[in-house]
C-alpha positions in Angstrom: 78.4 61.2 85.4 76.1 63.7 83.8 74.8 64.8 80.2 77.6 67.8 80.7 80.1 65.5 81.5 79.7 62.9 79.0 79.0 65.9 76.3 82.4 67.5 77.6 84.2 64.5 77.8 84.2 63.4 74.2 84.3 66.8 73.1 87.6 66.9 74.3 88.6 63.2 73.4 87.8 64.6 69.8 90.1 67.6 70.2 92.7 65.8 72.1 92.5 63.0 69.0 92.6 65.9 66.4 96.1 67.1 68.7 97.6 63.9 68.6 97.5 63.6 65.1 98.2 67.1 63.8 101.4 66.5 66.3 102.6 63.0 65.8 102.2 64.2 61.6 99.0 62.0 60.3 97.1 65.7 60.0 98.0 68.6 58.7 96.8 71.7 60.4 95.2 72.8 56.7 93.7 68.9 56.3 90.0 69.5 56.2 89.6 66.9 58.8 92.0 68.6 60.8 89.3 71.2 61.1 86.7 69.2 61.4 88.0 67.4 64.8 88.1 71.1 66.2 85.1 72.2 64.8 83.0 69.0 66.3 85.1 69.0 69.5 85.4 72.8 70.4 81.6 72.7 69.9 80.8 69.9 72.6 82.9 71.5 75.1 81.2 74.5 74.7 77.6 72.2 74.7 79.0 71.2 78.0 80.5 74.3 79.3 77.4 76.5 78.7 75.2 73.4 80.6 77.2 73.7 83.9 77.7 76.9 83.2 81.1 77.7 83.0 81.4 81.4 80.5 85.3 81.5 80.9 84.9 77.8 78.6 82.1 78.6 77.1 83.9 81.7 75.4 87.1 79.5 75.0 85.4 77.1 73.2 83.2 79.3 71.6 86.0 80.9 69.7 87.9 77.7 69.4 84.9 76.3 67.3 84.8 79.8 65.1 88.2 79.7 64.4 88.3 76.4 63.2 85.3 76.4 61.1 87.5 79.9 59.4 90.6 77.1 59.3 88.0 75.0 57.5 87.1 77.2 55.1 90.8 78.0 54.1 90.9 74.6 53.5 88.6 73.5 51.4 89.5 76.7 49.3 92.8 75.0 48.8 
């Protein structure tokens, strides 16, 4: 296993965690941590993405990561 891998791999344990949660009801999708799983996990997939390089991730995760850091935002506002 590489640095890519390991990097993408608990990038998307995080977002996968943040899923289960905001699914199963322990996280709403305005919590502030809700946001902050994305936010932390979009953003090391797209560490690992651009490292292989893979753009059509990279981009995904790129905008994952901007999105939630808006989501984020909202959030604390409230």
């Amino acid at each position: 296993m590489n640095l890519a891998d390991i990097i993408g791999s608990i990038g998307v344990v995080i977002l996968l965690i943040a899923f289960f949660l905001n699914l199963f009801g322990y996280l709403e999708k305005n919590n502030v941590w809700y946001s902050l799983l994305n936010i932390a996990g979009a953003a090391l997939a797209g560490v690992a993405s651009y490292l292989i390089p893979y753009w059509p991730f990279f981009v995904l995760e790129i905008i994952w990561t901007v999105v939630s850091i808006f989501g984020l935002i909202k959030a604390l506002k409230n």
